[in-house]
ROKOL-452967 format. One line per 4 residues: number of its first residue (from 1); their letters; for each residue x, y, z of C-alpha. Coordinates in Angstrom, 2 decimals. Example, Ala and Ser with C-alpha at 12.3 -4.5 7.8 and 13.67 -1.06 7.14 Angstrom:
# ROKOL-452967
1) as) 12.30,-4.50,7.80; 13.67,-1.06,7.14
This chain:
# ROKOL-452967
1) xxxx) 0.00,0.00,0.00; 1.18,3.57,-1.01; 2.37,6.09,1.91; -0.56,8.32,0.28
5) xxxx) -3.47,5.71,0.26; -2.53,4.93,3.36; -2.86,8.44,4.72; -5.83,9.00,3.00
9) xxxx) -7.30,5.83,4.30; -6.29,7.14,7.87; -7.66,10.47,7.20; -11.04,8.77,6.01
13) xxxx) -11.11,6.33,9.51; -10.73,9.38,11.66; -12.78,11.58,10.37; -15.63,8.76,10.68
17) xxxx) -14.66,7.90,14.39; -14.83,11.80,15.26; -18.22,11.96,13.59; -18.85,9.36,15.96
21) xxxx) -17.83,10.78,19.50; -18.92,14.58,18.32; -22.41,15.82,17.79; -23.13,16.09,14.34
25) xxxx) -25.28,19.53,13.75; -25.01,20.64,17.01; -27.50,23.64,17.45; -28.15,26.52,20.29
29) xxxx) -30.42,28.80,20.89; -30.11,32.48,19.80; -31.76,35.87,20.95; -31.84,38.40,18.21
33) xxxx) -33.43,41.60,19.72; -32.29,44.09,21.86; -35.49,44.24,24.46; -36.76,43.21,27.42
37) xxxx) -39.00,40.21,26.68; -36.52,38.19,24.10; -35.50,35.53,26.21; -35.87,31.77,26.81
41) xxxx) -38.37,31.57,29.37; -37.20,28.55,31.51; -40.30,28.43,34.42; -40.26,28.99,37.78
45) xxxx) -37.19,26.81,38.87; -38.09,26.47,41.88; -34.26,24.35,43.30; -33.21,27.88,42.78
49) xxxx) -35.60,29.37,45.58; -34.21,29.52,48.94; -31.74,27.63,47.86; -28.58,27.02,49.85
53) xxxx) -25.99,25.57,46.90; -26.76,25.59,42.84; -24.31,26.01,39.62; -25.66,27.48,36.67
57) xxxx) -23.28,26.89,33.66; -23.75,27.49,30.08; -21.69,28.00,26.68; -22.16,31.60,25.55
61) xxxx) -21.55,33.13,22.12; -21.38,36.70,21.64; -19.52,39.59,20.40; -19.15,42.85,22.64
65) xxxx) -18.53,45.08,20.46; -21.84,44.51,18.69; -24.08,45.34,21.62; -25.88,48.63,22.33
69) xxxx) -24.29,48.72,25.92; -24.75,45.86,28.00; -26.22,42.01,27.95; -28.73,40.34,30.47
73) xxxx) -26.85,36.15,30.57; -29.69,35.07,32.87; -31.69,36.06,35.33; -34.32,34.90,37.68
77) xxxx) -35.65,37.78,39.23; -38.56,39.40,40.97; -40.20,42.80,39.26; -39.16,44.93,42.58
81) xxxx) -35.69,43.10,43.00; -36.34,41.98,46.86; -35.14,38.40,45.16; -33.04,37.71,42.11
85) xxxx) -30.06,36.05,40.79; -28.73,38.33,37.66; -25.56,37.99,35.91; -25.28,41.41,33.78
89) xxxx) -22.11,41.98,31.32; -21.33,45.12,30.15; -20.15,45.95,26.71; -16.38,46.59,28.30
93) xxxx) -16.21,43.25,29.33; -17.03,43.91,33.15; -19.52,41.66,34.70; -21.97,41.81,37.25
97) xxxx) -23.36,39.46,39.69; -26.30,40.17,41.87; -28.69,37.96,44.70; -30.96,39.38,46.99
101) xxxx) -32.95,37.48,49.38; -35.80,40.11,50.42; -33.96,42.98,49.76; -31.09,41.93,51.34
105) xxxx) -28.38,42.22,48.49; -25.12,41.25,47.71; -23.06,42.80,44.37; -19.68,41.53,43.15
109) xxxx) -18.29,42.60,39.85; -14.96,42.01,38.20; -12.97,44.30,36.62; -13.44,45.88,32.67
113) xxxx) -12.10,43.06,29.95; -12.76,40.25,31.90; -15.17,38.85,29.85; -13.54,37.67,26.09
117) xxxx) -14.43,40.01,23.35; -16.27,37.53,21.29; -16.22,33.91,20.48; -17.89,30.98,22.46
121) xxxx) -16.55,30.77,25.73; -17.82,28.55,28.83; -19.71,30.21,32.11; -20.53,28.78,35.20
125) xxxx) -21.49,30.14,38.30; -21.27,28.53,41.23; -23.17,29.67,44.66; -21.89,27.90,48.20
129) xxxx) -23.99,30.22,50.99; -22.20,28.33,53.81; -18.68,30.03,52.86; -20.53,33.64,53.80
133) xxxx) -18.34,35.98,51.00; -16.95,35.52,48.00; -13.65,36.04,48.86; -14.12,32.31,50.44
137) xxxx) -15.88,31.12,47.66; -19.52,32.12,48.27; -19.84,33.06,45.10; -17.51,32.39,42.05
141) xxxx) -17.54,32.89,38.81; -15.50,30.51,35.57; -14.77,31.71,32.51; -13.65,28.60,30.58
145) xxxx) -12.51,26.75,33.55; -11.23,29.47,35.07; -11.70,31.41,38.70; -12.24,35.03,37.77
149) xxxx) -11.18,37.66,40.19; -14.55,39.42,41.38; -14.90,42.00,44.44; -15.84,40.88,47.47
153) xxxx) -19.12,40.48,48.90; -21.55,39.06,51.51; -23.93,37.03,50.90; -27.02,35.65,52.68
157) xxxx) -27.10,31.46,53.47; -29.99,30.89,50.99; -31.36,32.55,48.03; -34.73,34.13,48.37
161) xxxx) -37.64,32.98,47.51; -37.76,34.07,43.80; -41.53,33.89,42.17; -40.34,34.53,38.73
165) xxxx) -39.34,32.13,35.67; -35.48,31.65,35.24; -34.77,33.33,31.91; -31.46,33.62,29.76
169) xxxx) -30.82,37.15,28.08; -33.59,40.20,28.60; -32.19,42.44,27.10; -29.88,40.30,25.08
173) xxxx) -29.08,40.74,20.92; -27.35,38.48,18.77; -26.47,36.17,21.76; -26.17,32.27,21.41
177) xxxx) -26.54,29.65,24.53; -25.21,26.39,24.57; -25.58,23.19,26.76; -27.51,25.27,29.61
181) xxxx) -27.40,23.39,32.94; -28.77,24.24,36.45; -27.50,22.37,39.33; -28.64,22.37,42.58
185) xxxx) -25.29,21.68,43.81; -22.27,23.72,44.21; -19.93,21.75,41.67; -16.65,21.56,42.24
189) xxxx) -14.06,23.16,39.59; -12.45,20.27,38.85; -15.82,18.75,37.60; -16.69,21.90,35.40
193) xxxx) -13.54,21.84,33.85; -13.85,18.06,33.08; -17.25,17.92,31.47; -17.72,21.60,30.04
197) xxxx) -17.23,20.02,26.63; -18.95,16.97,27.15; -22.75,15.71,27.53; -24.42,15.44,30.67
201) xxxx) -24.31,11.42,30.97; -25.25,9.19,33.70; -21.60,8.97,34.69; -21.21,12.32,35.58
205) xxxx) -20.55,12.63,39.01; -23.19,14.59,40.36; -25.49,13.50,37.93; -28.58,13.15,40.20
209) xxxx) -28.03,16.87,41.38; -28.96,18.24,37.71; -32.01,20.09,37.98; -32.97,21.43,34.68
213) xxxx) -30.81,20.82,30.90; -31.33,22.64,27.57; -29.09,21.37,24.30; -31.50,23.00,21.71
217) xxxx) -31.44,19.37,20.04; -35.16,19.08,20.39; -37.42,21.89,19.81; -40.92,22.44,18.79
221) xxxx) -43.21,25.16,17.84; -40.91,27.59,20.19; -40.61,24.60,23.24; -36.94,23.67,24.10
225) xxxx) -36.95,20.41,26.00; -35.35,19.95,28.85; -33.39,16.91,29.17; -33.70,16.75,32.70
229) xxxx) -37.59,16.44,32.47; -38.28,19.31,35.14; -38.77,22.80,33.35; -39.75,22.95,29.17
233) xxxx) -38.68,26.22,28.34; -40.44,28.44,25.84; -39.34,31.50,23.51; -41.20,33.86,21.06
237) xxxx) -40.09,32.75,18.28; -39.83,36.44,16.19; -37.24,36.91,18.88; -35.54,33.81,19.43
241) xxxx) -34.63,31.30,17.08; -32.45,27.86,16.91; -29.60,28.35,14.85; -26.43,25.62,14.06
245) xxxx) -23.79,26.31,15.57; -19.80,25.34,15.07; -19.59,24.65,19.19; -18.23,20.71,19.31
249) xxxx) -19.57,19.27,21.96; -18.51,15.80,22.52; -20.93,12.94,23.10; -19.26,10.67,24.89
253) xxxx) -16.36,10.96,27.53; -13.10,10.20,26.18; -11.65,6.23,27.28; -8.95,5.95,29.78
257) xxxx) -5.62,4.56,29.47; -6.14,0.97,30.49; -2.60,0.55,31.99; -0.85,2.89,34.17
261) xxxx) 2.24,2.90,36.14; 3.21,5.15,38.59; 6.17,5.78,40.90; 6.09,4.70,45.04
265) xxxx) 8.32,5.76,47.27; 7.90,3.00,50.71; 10.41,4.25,53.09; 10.98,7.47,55.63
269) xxxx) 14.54,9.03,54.74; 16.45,11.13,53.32; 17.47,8.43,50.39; 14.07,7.13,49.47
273) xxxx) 13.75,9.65,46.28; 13.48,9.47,42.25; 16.70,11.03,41.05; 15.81,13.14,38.20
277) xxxx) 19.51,14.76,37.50; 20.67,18.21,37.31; 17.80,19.61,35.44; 19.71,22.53,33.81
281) xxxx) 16.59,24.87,32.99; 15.40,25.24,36.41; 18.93,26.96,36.86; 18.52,30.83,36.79
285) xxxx) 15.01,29.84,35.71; 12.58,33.32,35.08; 10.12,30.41,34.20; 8.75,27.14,35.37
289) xxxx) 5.88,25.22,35.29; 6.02,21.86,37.47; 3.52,19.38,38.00; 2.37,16.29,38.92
293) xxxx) -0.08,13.52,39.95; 0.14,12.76,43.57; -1.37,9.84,45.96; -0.53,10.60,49.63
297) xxxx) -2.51,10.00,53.09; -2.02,12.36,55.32; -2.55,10.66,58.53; -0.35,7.66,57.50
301) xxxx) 2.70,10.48,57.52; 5.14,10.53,61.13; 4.62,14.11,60.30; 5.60,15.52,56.34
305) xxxx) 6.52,14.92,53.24; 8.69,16.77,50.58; 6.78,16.67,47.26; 9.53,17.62,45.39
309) xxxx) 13.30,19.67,45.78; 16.16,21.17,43.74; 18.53,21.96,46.34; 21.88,22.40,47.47
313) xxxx) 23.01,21.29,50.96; 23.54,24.81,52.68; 20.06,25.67,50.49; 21.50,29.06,49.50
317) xxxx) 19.90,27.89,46.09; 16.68,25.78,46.28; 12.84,24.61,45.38; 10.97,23.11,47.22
321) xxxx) 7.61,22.22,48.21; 6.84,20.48,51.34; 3.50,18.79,52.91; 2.73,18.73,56.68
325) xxxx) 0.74,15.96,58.25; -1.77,18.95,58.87; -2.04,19.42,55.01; -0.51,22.74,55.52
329) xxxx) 2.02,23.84,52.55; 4.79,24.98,52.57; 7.35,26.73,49.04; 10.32,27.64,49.66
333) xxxx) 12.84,29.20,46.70; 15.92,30.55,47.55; 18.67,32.84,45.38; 22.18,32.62,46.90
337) xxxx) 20.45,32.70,50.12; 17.95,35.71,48.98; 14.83,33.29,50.01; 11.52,33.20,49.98
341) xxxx) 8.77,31.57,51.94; 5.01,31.30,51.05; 2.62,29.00,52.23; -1.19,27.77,52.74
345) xxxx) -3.23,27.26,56.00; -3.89,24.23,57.17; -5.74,21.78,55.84; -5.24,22.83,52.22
349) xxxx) -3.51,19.63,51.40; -6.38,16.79,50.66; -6.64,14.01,53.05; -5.85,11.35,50.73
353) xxxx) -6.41,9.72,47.01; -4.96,11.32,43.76; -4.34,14.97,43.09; -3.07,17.14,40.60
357) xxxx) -0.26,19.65,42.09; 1.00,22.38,39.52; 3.68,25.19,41.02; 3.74,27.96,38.45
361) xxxx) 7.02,30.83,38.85; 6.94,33.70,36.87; 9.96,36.17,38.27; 9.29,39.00,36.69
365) xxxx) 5.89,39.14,38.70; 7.51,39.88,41.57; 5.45,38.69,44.66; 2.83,35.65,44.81
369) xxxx) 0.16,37.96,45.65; 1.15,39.34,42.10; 2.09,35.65,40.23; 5.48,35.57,41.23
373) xxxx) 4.09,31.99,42.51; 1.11,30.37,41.96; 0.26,26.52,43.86; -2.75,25.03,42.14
377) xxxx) -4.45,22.00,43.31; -6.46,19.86,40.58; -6.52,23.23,38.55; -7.47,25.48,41.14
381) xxxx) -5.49,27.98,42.57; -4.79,28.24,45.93; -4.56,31.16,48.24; -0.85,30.89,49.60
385) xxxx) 0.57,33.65,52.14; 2.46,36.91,49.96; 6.19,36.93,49.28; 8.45,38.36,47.12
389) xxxx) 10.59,36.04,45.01; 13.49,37.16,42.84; 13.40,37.81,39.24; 15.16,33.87,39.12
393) xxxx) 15.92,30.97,40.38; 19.64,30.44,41.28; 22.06,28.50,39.89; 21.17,24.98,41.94
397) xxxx) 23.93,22.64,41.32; 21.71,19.73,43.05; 19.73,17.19,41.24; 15.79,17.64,40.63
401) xxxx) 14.16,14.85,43.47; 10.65,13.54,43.73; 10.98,12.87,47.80; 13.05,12.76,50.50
405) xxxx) 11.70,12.08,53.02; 8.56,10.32,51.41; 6.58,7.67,52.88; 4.07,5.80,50.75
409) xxxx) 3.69,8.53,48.21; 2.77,7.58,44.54; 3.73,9.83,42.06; 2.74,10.03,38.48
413) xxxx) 2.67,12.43,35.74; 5.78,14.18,36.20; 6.10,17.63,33.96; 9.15,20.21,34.38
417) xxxx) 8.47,23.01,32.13; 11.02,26.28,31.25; 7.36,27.72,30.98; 4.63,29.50,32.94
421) xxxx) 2.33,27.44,31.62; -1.78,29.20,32.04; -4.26,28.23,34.21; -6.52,27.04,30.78
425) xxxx) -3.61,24.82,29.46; -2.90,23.07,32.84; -6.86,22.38,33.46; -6.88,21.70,30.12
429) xxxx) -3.98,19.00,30.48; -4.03,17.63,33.83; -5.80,14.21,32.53; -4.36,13.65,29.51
433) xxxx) -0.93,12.72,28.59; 1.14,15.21,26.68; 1.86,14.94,23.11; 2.42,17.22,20.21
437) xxxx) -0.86,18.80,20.31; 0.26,20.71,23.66; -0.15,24.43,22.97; 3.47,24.59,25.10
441) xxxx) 5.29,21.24,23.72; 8.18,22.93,22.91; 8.54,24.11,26.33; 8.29,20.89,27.76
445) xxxx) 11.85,19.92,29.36; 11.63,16.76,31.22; 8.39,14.21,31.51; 8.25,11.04,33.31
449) xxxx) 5.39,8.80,33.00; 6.76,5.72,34.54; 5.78,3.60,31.59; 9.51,2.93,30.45
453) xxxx) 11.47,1.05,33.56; 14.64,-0.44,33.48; 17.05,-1.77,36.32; 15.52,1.30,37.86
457) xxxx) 15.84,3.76,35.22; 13.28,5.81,34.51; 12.92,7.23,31.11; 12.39,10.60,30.11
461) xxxx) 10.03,10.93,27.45; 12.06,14.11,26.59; 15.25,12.03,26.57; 16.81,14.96,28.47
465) xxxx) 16.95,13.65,31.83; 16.74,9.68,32.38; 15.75,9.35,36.25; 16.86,6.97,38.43
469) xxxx) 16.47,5.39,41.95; 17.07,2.47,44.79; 15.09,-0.58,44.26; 15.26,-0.83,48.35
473) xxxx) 13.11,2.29,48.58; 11.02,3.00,45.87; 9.13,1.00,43.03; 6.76,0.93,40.14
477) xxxx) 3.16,-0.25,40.80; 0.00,-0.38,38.68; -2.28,2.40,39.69; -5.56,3.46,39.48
481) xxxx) -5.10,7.16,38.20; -7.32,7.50,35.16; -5.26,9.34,31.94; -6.57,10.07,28.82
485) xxxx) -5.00,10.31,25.58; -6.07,13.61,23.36; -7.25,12.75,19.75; -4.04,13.20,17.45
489) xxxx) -6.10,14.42,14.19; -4.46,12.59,10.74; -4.95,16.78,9.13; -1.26,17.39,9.15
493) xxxx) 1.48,18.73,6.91; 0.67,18.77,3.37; -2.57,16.81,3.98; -5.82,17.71,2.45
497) xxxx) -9.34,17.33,4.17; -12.84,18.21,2.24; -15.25,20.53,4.47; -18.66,21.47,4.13
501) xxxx) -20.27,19.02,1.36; -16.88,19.53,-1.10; -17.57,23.33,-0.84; -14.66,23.80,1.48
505) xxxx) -10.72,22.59,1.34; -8.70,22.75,4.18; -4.79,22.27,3.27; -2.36,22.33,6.17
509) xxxx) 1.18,22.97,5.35; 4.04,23.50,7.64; 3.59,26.97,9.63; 0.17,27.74,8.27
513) xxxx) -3.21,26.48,6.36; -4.39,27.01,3.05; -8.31,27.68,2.37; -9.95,27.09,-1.06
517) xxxx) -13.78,28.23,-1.15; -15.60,27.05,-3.61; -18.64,29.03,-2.91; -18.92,32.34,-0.78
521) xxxx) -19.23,31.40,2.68; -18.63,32.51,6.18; -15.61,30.32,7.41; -14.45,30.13,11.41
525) xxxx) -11.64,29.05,13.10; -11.66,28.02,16.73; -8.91,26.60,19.17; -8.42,24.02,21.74
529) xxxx) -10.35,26.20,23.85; -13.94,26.81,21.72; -12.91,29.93,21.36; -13.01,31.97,18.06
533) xxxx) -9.58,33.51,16.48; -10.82,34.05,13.07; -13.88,34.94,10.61; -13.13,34.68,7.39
537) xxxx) -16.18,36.48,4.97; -14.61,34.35,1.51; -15.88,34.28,-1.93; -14.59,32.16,-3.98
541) xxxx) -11.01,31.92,-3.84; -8.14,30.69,-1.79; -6.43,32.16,1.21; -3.57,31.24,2.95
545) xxxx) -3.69,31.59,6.99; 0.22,31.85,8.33; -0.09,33.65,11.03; -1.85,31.87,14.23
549) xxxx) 0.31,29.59,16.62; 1.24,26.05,16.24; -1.70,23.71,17.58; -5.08,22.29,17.13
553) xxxx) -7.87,24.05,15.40; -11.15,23.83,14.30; -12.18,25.04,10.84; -16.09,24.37,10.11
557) xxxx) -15.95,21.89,11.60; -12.96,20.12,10.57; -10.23,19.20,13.02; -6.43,20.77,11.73
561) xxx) -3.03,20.44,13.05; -0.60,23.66,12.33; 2.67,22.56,12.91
């Protein structure tokens, strides 16, 4: 068989099984006038009256600089205001979140920009009235899987009792919803992050908490169904309409790797550690990013644990990260004895079972109130004490260690980056393995997924920094951490797919992709993220696109690699 049958064979396969695990037409629900009664009228929903815990999350399409001033995203709300739950965004990008319970009110905002200029981008906002303000997570507010800064406020234990439907947009113009769930749960980030692209299925986690789910698959005569079975909604249909959208929402939850290794260290000393070498780039380091999957119970500890450490003995130069029995933690990075110290309170640290740790330095922040240093714990960043770190790391003639002391700790996943990697890639990340489709690949210096073992060797996928250590103190077990493997699309260099019914080509080349339109057409481009980075309004003609980063794209529809 020919290299190029073969490809196109490949390509064909693919582009079948994505067919498969995507929806195919997916559609949402648009508002297209600028007045108070075009919205989707969702009922009384009444989980969301005096309510102590709900998340409301939804995909949102819309472009700021097309509205008059300001959009309604949903509201439930009585006419004098004594009770309501509003989330308002202006046309700068600030936001505005609002509950009252009889007339008791509490207001948060975040600051101008915050909300992306246009482009579908995930929402969820999640409501704990136990935690009391918002600075300790009463309220909070993701943008794409992400904790938003918003101003603090108090607010009440329960919502209100709120006589009045639950409605998305009013006012609201040329605005799209997606996937609109209500929970009457506060869910936790980790679980928004993992299924904001995916269906609601049985195996979500807190599947029987959903209260009320609109895809916009099945509509009639202006009723959306909701999936859920609680609360039809309805919509005037000269100001709403379903529309298809390009939003890929994926059917099915992606299968995990069915064998996985991981690293455990067994003994209480200073020796029991993975030696991962002298990892040059975290010497006089601006940048770092690393992380790592970690299985540790506290209360089996004598008292801590060191998670990880580049250090020399008189620890002039150093990182490290270290775990107390109280799951308080504790970073430590020192500069020819220039150190700093940040850490969390007590009890940050989970109990037990498998986390994702991620230690993010950026020196030219300055201070970890700033970014200097950011600790996030399965994608969530954690509030650690200020400091100001130096502009780098020192030069730390010590080897990189996983441990030491350690006592029954699995490790697994091991990343060192010369990067500060975002918040989005990490979440993004965390459960899959990393391959080229990483928006930061090339930043990736050392990566250790204990697959590879060898008279205790452990391979570096990087082949930068084999890692080694004693058979008398540490080992390689099977383990139970579920990994995923993202889709590696066939669309590569000098490949050619067919889009849109033969009306659209889609050449990728080396640094860039080529467009042929064979009729005039409106032609999008999304990333990794759902998010829009280009509209093309083509005739017909060819264009050549050499300009946006190396990664994984959508183009109507079709799945691209830019190398």
């Amino acid at each position: 068989m020919s290299k190029n049958l073969f490809v196109l064979l490949l390509c064909v396969f693919s582009c079948m099984y994505s067919i498969a695990q995507s929806i195919e037409g997916n559609k949402a629900f648009q508002l297209n006038v600028n007045n108070g009664d075009a919205y989707l009228d969702c009922g009384d929903i009444a989980e969301l009256n005096e309510a102590s815990q709900y998340t409301i999350e939804m995909w949102v399409n819309v472009t700021l600089g097309d509205l008059p001033d300001r959009f309604v995203m949903f509201k439930k709300e009585q006419s004098d205001e004594r009770n309501r739950i509003k989330v308002q965004v202006e046309k700068s990008g600030q936001i505005y979140i609002m509950q009252s319970n009889e007339g008791d009110g509490a207001f948060s905002q975040t600051s101008a920009g915050v909300y992306p200029e246009s482009g579908w981008h995930h929402i969820a906002l999640v409501y704990d009235g136990e935690k009391g303000t918002s600075d300790n997570g009463a309220m909070i507010l993701y943008i794409d899987g992400v904790r938003q800064m918003i101003s603090n406020a108090t607010f009440k234990g329960t919502t209100g009792d709120i006589t009045a439907s639950f409605a998305l947009g009013g006012p609201a113009l040329n605005v799209q919803y997606d996937e609109v769930r209500i929970w009457n749960k506060a869910l936790s980030a980790a679980t928004i992050i993992e299924w904001k692209g995916h269906k609601v299925l049985e195996s979500h986690p807190e599947y029987t908490s959903l209260v009320a789910y609109y895809d916009f698959q099945s509509v009639s005569a202006g009723e959306v169904a909701d999936i859920a079975g609680n609360y039809p909604a309805t919509f005037d249909d000269t100001e709403g309409t379903v529309v298809d959208t390009d939003l890929v929402i994926d059917e099915d939850q992606p299968t995990p790797i069915e064998i996985n290794y991981g690293l455990k260290l067994n003994v209480n000393n200073g020796d029991a550690y993975l030696d991962c070498g002298d990892i040059a780039e975290l010497n006089e380091a601006s940048q770092y990013t690393i992380e790592m999957w970690v299985n540790v119970t506290l209360g089996d500890l004598p008292d801590r644990f060191v998670m990880f450490k580049k250090e020399q003995s008189d620890e002039r130069n150093r990182i490290k990260v270290q775990v107390e029995k109280s799951g308080q933690i504790y970073i430590m990075q020192s500069n020819e004895g220039d150190g700093a110290f940040s850490q969390t309170s007590a009890g940050v640290y989970p109990e037990s079972g498998w986390h994702h740790i991620a230690l993010v330095y950026d020196g030219e922040k300055g201070t970890s109130d700033n970014g200097a240093m950011i600790l996030y714990i399965d994608g969530v960043r954690q509030m650690i004490s200020n400091a100001t770190f130096k502009g780098t790391t020192g030069d730390i003639t010590a080897s990189f260690a996983l441990g030491g002391p350690a006592l029954n700790v699995q490790y697994d996943e091991v990343r060192v980056w010369n990067k500060a990697l975002s918040e989005t890639n990490i979440n993004g990340w965390l459960n899959y393995k990393v391959n080229h489709l990483h928006p930061d690949v090339n930043s990736l210096v050392a990566y250790y997924d204990f697959e590879n073992v060898e008279d205790n060797q452990v391979a570096d996928l990087q082949n930068n920094y084999p890692a080694v250590f004693k058979s008398g103190e540490a080992e390689v077990i099977l383990n139970d951490l579920q990994l995923y493997e993202k889709e590696d699309d066939p669309t590569g260099i000098n490949e050619v797919v067919d889009a849109e019914e033969n009306t659209l080509r889609v050449v990728a080349f080396d640094g860039g992709v080529e467009l042929i339109s064979a009729i005039p057409q409106t032609v999008y481009v999304y990333n990794m993220s759902g998010s829009v980075v280009r509209v093309l309004q083509m005739e017909k003609e060819s264009t050549f696109i050499g300009d946006l980063p190396k990664g994984f794209y959508v183009i109507n529809k079709q799945k691209v690699i830019i190398r």
